[in-house]
Each structure stands twice: as C-alpha cells, then as structure tokens.
C-alpha positions in Angstrom: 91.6 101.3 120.5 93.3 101.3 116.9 91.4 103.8 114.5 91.2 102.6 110.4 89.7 105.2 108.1 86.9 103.4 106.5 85.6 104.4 102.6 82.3 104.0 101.5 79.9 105.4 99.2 76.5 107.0 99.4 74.7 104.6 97.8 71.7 102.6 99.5 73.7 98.9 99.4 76.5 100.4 100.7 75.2 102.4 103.4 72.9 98.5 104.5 75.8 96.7 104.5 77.6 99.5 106.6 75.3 100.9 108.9 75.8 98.7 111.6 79.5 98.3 112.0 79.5 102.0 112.0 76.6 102.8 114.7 78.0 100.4 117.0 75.2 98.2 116.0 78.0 94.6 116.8 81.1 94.3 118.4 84.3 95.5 117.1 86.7 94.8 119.0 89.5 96.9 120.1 88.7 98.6 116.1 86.8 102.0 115.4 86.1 103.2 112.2 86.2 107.0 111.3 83.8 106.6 108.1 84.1 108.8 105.0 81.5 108.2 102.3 82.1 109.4 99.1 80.9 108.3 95.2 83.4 105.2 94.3 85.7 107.3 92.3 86.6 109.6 94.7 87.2 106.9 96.7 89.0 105.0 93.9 91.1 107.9 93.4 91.6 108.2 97.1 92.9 104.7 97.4 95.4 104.5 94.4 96.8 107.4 96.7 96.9 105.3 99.9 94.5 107.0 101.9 92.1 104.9 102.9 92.5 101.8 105.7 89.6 100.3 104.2 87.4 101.2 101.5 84.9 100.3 98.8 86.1 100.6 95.3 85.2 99.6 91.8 87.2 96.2 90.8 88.7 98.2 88.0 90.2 100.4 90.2 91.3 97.5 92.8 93.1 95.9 88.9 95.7 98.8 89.9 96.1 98.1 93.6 96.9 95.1 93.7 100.3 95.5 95.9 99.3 97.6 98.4 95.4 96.5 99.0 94.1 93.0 99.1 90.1 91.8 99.0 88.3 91.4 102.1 85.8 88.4 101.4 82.4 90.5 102.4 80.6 93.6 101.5 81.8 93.4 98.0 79.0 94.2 94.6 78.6 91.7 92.2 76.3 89.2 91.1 74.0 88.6 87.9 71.2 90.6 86.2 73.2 93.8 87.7 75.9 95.0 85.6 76.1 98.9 83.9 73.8 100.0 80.9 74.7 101.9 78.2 71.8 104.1 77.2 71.1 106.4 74.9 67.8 108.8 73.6 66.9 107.0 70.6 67.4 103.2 69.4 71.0 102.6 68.5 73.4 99.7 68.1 76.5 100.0 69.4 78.7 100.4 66.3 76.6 103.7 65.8 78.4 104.8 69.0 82.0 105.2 67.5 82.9 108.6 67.3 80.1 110.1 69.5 80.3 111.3 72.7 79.6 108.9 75.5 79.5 109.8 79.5 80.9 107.9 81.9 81.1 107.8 85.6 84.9 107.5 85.9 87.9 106.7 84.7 88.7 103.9 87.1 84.8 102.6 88.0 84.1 98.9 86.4 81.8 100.1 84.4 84.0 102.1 82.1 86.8 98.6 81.7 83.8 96.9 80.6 83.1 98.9 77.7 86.7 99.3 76.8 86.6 95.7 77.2 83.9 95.2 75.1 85.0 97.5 72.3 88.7 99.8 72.8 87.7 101.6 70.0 84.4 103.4 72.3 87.1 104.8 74.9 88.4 107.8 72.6 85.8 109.6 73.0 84.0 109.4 76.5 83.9 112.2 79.0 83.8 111.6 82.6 80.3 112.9 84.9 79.4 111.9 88.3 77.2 109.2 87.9 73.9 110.9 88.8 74.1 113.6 86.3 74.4 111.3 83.2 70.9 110.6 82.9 70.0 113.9 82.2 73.2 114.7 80.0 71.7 112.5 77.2 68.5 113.4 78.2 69.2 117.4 77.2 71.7 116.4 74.3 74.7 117.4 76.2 76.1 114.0 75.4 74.9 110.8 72.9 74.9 108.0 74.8 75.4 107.5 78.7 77.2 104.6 80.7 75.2 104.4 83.6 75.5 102.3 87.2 73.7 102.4 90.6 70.2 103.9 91.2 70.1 104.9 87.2 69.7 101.3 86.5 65.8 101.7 87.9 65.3 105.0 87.0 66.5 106.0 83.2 63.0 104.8 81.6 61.6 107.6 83.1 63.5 109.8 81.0 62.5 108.6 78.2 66.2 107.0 77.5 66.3 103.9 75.7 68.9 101.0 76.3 71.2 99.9 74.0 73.7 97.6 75.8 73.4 95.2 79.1 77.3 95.2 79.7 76.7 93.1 82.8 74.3 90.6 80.4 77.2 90.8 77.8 79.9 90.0 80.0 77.8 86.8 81.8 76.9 85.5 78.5 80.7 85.6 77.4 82.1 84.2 80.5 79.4 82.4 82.0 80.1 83.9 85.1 78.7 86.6 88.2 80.1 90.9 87.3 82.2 92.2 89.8 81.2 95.4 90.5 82.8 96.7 93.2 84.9 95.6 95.7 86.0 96.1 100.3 89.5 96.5 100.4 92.0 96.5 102.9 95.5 97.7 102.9 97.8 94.2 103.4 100.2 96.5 105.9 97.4 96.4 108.2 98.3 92.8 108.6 96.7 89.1 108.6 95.4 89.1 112.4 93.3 92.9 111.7 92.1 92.0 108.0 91.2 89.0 109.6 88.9 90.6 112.2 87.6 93.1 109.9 86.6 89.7 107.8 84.2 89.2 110.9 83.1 92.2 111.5 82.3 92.9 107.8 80.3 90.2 107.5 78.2 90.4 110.9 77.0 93.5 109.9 75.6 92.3 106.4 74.0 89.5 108.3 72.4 92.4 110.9 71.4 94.2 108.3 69.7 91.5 106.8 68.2 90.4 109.9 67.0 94.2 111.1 66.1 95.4 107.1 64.1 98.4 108.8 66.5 99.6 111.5 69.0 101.2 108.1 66.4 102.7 106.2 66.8 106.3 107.6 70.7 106.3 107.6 70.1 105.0 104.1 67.8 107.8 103.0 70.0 110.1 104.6 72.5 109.4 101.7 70.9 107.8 99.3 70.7 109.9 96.0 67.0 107.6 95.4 64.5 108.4 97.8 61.8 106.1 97.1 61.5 103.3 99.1 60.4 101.5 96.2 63.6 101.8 94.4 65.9 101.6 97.6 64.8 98.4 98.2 65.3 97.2 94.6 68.7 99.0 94.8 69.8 97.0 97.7 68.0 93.8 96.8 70.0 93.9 93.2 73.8 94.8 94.9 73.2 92.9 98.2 72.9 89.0 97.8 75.1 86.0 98.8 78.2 87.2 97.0 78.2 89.7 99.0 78.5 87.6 101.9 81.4 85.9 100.6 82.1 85.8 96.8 82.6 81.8 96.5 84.1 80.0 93.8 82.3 81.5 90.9 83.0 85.2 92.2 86.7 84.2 92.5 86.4 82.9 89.0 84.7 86.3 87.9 87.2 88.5 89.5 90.5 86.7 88.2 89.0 86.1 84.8 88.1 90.3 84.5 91.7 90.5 86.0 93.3 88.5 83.0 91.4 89.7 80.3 92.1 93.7 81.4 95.8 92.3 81.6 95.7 91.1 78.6 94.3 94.0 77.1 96.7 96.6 79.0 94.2 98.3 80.9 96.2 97.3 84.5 99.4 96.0 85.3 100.4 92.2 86.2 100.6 91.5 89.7 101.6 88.3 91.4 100.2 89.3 94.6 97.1 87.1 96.0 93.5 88.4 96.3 93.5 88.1 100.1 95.6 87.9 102.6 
C-alpha cells in the first residue's frame, strides 16, 4: 500500500466531498490517505512548503505552485453566485475603504487576489484573521471592513453587518465567467498513472456523497465551524455543484483568465507548466 498525505479543510463542502474516500466508503486501490484537515491557509502555507501529497488550496495560492503541483479535475470550489463579500457595519462604497483597516482571511486565499485585483490600492492596509473571527472584528470595531468566505457568507446579516461588495458578482460580471475558489492539488512527482487514479477516486466520492447526502452529515458536523443544518446544507449546496465534478470548459477559462490577469498584475509568477498532468 503507498500512503499520500491528504489536505483538507474543516469546512462542510470539503468534509462531503471527502468523507468517503477517507472512511473507506469506495475503493482505493493499492492508495491510503493519512488526512489532515486544516483552514485553507494553513494548508496553502503548507503546500508552498511541499508538504502535502494532496491538498485543497485557494487558486491564489495554487497561482504560486504551479511547478511543483498540478490540478486534479474533481473536488475543486468554484461556480457562480458564490464568490467572497466584503462587509462592513454601516453602508459604504468601496472608495470609502482606502486607508481603513480591512481583515482578511489570508495572505494567499482567493479572496484576498480578488480585491487586490479589483483595486491594489485596498491591499496596504489589510490585516490577516482566520476566517471565522472576522465577523465579529467589524462587528466590535476592531477592524472597518471584513473580507469574508465560507459559512460567513450565510451568516454576517445576523450581525447586523451590511455588504458592500459581491467580489464573486464583480468578477463574473467582468469576465463573464464561473470564480475559482479553491482548488485539489496534486504534487506532479507523484506521477501521471497515481494522479490519474486519484482523478477516479476523487470523483467517486463526490458522486457517493451526492448519492448518500445523509450518511456525511455527522463527520460534517464534527468539523464544521456552522452547526445548523440549515446552513450546512446551503454551505455545501453553494461550493458543491458540477464544477466540482469536473471544472469543464468554462472553469478552465475561469482559472487561466484569473491566472493571466494576477500575472499581469504581479501578484504570481509566470509559469509554462500545464494545469494537469
């Protein structure tokens, strides 16, 4: 049996989409996967350092991987209507945000290369939270504005925060195309006959997991940092749809058109290395 070290986060679409390739749920093969879930930019982090076999991580972070990692065609988060919101406590437009303090989830996550995308001159003053504390950081004052991803799409209403930007409705209206979010990656040493099987694999479990929604919901719950069923299943009904199944023509459009603007920006590096192997 070969063992790969297998990166995932927390989060309820990840932990659907994983759940049964970890608990044995379909056959693997001669694979087994020593699972380590973590929020995505520890795990981006973690990957830029070459520790993982195979993990999740934000697109941004895979803009800066490039060589080492290529995209495995399943399991990935993107799609439309789903992209991160910049809130803040009161109405504001986004030019009121120069100068003011703005948290964001990471350094590397997607969400934070959108914003810089949208407007370089935001990304001076940001300071970096994990995800699920932001809410409350412009809530209390602590910070002006928030950049917020995952469950905090469903939930910062109740906190009386008000939105201000739809990066993901922004960057579809600009490009006509699907936001990639996040992406499964794969370290290209593994080589072309193991990424393909974990191709298979990957996407067998999405399709069990679709087919057996209930059997997941207590590893989900486990994790998730959501426990309302409610919002679990609009979390995983948001980030899990046909792209991630396989991203198709339009999500290969998506990723390589966020790719050349970034480059062209000098956010990442060039890099004439395919998406997959």
């Amino acid at each position: 049996m070969k063992k790969l070290t297998l990166g995932y986060s927390p989060c309820p679409n990840d932990t659907f989409i994983f759940h049964a390739l970890v608990h044995g749920r379909i056959k693997t093969g001669d694979l087994e996967f020593a699972e380590l879930l973590e929020d995505v930019e520890t795990l981006n982090k973690m990957a830029r350092q070459g520790q993982l076999n195979i993990t999740k991580v934000s697109f941004h972070a895979f803009g800066h991987l490039r060589e080492d990692y290529c995209l495995l065609r399943s399991g990935g988060a993107m799609g439309r209507g789903c992209g991160p919101l910049v809130v803040a406590r009161e109405a504001l437009r986004m030019q009121d945000l120069r100068g003011r303090k703005i948290a964001i989830p990471g350094s590397l996550t997607t969400a934070f290369l959108l914003l810089q995308l949208y407007d370089p001159g935001l990304k001076d003053t940001v300071t970096v939270m994990p995800f699920n504390n932001i809410i409350n950081a412009v809530r209390t004052g602590v910070v002006d504005a928030g950049l917020i991803i995952h469950e905090s799409r469903f939930t910062y209403r109740e906190a009386g925060l008000k939105q201000v930007l739809d990066l993901g409705e922004w960057w579809e209206t600009t490009t006509g195309l699907p936001i990639p979010l996040g992406a499964i990656i794969a370290q290209r040493s593994l080589g072309a006959g193991i990424i393909a099987e974990l191709n298979t694999y990957l996407r067998a479990s999405i399709e069990y997991a679709f087919s057996h929604r209930q059997e997941s919901l207590a590893y989900i719950k486990e994790h998730s940092q959501e426990l309302d069923d409610a919002v679990i299943e609009q979390h995983i009904g948001l980030y899990v749809n046909q792209y991630s199944l396989d991203p198709g023509n339009d999500g290969i459009l998506a990723i390589e058109e966020l790719f050349r603007q970034a480059e062209a920006a000098g956010i990442i590096g060039r890099s004439s290395r395919p998406l997959m192997e």
